[in-house]
C-alpha positions as CSV (number, residue, x, y, z in Angstrom):
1,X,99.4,30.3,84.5
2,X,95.9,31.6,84.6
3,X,93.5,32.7,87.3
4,X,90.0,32.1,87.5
5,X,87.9,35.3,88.8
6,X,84.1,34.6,90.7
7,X,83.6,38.5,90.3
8,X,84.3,41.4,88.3
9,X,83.1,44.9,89.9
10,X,83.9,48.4,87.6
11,X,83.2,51.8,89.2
12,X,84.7,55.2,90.3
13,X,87.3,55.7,92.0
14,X,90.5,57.6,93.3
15,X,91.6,59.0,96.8
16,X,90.3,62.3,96.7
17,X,87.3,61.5,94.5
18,X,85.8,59.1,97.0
19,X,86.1,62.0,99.6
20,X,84.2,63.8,97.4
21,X,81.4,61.3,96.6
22,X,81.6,60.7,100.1
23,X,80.9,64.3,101.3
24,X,78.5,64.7,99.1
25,X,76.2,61.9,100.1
26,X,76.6,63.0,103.5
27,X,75.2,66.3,102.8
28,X,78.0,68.4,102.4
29,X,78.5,70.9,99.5
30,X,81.3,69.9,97.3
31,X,83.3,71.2,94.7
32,X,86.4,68.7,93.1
33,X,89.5,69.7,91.8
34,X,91.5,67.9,89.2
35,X,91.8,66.2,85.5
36,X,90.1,63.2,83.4
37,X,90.7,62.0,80.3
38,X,89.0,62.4,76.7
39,X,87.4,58.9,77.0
40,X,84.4,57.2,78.2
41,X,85.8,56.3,81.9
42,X,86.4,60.2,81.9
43,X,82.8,60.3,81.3
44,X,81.9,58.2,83.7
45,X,84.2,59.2,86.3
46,X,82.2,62.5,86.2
47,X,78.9,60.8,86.1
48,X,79.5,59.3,89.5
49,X,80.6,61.9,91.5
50,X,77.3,64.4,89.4
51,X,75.4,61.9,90.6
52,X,75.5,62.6,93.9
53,X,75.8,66.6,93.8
54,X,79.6,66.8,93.8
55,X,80.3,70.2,91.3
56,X,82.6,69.0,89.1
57,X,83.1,72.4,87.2
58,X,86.7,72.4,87.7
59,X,87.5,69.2,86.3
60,X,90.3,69.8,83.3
61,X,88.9,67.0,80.2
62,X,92.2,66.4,78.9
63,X,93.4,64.9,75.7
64,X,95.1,61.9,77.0
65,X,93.2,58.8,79.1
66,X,91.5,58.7,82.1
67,X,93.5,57.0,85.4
68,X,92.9,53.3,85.9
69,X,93.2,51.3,88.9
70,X,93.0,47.6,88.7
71,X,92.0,45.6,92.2
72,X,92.6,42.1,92.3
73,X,91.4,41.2,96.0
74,X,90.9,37.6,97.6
75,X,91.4,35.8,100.3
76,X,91.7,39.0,102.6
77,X,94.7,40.7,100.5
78,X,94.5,42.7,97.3
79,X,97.0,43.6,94.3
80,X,95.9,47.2,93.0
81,X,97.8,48.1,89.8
82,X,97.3,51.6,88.6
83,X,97.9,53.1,85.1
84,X,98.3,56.8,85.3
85,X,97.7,59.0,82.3
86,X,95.7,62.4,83.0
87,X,96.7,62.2,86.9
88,X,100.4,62.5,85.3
89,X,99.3,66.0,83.5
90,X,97.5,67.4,86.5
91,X,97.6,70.9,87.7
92,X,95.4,72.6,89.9
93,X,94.9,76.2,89.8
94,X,95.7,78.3,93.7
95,X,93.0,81.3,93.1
96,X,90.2,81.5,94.7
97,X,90.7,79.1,97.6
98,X,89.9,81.4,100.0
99,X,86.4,81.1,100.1
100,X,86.5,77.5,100.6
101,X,85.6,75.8,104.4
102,X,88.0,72.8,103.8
103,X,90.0,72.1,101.2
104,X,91.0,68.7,101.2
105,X,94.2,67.0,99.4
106,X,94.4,63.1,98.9
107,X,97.5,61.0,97.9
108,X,100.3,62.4,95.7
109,X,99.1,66.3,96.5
110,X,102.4,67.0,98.9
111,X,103.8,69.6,96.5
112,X,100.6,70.6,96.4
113,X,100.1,71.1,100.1
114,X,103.6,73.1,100.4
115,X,102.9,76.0,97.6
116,X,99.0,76.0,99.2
117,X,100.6,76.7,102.8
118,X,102.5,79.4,101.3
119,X,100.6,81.2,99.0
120,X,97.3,80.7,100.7
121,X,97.5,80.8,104.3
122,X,94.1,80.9,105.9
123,X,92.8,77.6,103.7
124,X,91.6,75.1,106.2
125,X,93.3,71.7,105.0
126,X,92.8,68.2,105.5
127,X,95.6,66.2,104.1
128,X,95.3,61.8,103.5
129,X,99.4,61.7,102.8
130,X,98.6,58.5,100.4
131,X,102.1,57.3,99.4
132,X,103.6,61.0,100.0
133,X,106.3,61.6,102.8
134,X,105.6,65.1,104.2
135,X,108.0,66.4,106.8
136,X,107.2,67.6,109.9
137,X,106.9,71.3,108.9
138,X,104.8,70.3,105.8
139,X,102.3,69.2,109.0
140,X,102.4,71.5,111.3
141,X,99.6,74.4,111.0
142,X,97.0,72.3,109.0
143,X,94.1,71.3,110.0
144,X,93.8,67.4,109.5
145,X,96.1,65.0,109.3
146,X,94.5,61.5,108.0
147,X,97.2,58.7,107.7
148,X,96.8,54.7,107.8
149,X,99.1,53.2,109.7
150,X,101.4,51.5,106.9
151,X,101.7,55.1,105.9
152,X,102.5,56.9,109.4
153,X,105.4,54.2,109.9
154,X,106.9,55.2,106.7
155,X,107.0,58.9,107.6
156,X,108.1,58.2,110.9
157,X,108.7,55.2,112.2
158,X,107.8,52.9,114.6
159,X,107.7,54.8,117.4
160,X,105.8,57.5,115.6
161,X,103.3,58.1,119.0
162,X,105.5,60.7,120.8
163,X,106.0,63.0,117.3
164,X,102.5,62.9,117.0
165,X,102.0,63.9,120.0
166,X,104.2,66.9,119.5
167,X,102.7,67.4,116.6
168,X,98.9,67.2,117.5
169,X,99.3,70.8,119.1
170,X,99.7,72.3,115.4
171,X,97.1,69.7,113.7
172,X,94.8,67.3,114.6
173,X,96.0,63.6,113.7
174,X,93.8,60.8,113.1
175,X,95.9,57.4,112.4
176,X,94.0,54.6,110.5
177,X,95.1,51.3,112.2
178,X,94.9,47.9,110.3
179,X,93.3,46.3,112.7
180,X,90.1,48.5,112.4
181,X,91.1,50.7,115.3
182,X,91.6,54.6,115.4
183,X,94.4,56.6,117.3
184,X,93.7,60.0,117.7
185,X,96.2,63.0,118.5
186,X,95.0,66.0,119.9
187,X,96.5,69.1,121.8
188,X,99.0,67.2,123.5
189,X,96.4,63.8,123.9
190,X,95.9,60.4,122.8
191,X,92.2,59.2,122.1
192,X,91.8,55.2,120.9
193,X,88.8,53.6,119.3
194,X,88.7,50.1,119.2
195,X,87.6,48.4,115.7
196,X,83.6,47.9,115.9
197,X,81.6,44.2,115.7
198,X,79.2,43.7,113.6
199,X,80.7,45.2,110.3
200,X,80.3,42.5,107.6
201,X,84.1,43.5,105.7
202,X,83.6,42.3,101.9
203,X,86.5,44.9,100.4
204,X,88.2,47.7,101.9
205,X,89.2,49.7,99.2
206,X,88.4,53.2,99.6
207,X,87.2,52.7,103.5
208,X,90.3,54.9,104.7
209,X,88.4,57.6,102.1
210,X,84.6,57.1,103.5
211,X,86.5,57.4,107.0
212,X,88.3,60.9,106.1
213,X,84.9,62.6,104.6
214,X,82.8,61.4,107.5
215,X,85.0,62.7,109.7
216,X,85.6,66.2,107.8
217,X,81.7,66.3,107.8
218,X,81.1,65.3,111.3
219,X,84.0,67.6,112.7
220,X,82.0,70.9,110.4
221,X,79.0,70.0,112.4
222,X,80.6,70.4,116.2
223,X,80.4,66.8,117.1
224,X,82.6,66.0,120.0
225,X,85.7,64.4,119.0
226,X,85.0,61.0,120.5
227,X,81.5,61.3,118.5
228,X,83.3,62.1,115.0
229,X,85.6,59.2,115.2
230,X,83.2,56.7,116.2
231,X,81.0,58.0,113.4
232,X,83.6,58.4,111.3
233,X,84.5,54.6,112.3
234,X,80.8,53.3,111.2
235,X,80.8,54.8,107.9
236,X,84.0,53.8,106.9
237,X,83.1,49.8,108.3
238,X,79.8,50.4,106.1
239,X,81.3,51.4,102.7
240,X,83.7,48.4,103.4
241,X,80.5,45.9,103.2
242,X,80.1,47.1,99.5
243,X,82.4,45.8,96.4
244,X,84.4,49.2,95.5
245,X,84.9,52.3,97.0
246,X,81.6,54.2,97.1
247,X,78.5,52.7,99.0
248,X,75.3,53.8,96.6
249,X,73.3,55.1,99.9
250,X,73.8,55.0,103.9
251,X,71.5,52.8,105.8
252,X,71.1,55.4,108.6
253,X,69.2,53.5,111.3
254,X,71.6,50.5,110.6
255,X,74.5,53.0,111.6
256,X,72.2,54.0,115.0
257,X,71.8,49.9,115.8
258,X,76.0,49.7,115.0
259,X,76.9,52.3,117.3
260,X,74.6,51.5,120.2
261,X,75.8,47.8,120.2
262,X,79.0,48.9,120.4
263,X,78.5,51.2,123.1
264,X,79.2,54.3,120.9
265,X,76.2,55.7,120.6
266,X,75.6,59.5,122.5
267,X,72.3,61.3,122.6
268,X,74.7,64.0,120.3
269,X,75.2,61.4,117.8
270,X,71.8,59.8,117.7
271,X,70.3,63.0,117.2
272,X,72.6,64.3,114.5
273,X,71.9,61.0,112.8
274,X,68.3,61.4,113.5
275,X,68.5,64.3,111.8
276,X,69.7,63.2,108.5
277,X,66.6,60.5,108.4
278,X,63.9,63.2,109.2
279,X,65.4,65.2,105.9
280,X,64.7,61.6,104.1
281,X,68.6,62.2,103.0
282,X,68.4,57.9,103.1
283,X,67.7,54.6,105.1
């Protein structure tokens, strides 16, 4: 049979990119690591993340296509089909990492992740498992560990809250719940943050990414930990009120008026959001 769209939405996209774009419109410095292909959606796959400062210098431009991801969403579920072509060729060079802050890894990085924790390591990592299934020891000693929860019962089950307990003495881990909320492991402690109102959800897709760059960006500028997930919440619920994965701006005093009516809203946060309006960065 055939289905009848209302809508048809193209733009950038993949896990790590959309940390990238993301960072980068926050006002971090960014420099991206992987491949394209040879073709126009190569092209503009570069354009977006250019667009917003992202260096994308070490992008390989290989002879094959780009990666394409196909979203059908509706009636609060989505299909995403994905075709992979230059993702499938991929290879990231290990020197000179050690000069980076944060060096962040998205879905289908694990091996990744294990020859970067062996050959290089002082790199500060932040690691979005994606459909990967680290172990424990891949874990243990990074810096950030960003799952949803779909993902965090794969890798460990249902009663997953004890290991990452355990665990949060090694890393800090930062669960994405479906309902909205966040659960939060650090040394030794659970921290919970209840979805927020007001968030008008049009697609999710790439929220989970929004989420992991606001809070790499808020952690790098010595917010309290309660502060950088409740941030970290806002922006995420913000790019989700946009078709796609990348918001074109952040409406900076709409983020003040969603935090303070949901009771999330410290003079540290207000002033480090203030800040970003007095640099004009957006509204």
């Amino acid at each position: 049979g055939k289905l009848e769209g209302r809508r048809l939405y193209f733009g950038g996209g993949g896990s790590a990119a959309n940390v990238a774009y993301w960072l980068a419109l926050l006002g971090e410095r960014v420099k991206i690591f992987g491949c394209v292909g040879n073709d126009i959606l190569g092209e503009m796959a570069l354009k977006s993340l250019e667009s917003v400062g992202v260096d994308t210098s070490c992008v390989k431009v290989l002879n094959t296509s780009t990666n394409v991801a196909i979203i059908l969403s509706g009636a609060g579920s989505k299909v995403m089909i994905r075709v992979r072509s230059a993702g499938k060729e991929c290879f990231m060079s290990l020197d000179n990492l050690s000069d980076l802050d944060i060096l962040h890894l998205g879905s289908n990085t694990l091996e990744y992740l294990r020859k970067i924790k062996q050959r290089c390591p002082g790199v500060k990592i932040s690691y979005d498992p994606g459909p990967d299934v680290p172990t424990l020891e891949d874990i243990a000693g990074i810096w950030a560990f960003m799952p949803n929860e779909t993902e965090v019962r794969r890798i460990f089950g249902y009663d997953y809250e004890n290991t990452l307990r355990d665990l949060s003495y090694e890393a800090i881990i930062v669960v994405k719940m479906l309902d909205g909320s966040i659960n939060c492991f650090i040394d030794g402690k659970a921290l919970s943050i209840k979805p927020l109102r007001g968030i008008n959800v049009i697609d999710t897709t790439g929220s989970g990414d929004s989420f992991d760059a606001a809070f790499i960006h808020a952690m790098r500028s010595s917010l309290n930990i309660t502060d950088c997930l409740s941030f970290s919440l806002v922006i995420s619920g913000i790019n989700s009120e946009h078709f796609g994965t990348r918001a074109p701006t952040v409406p900076w005093k709409r983020v003040i008026k969603i935090l303070k009516e949901n009771g999330k809203l410290s003079a540290e946060l207000e002033e480090f959001i203030w800040e970003k309006l007095m640099r004009g960065m957006s509204d």
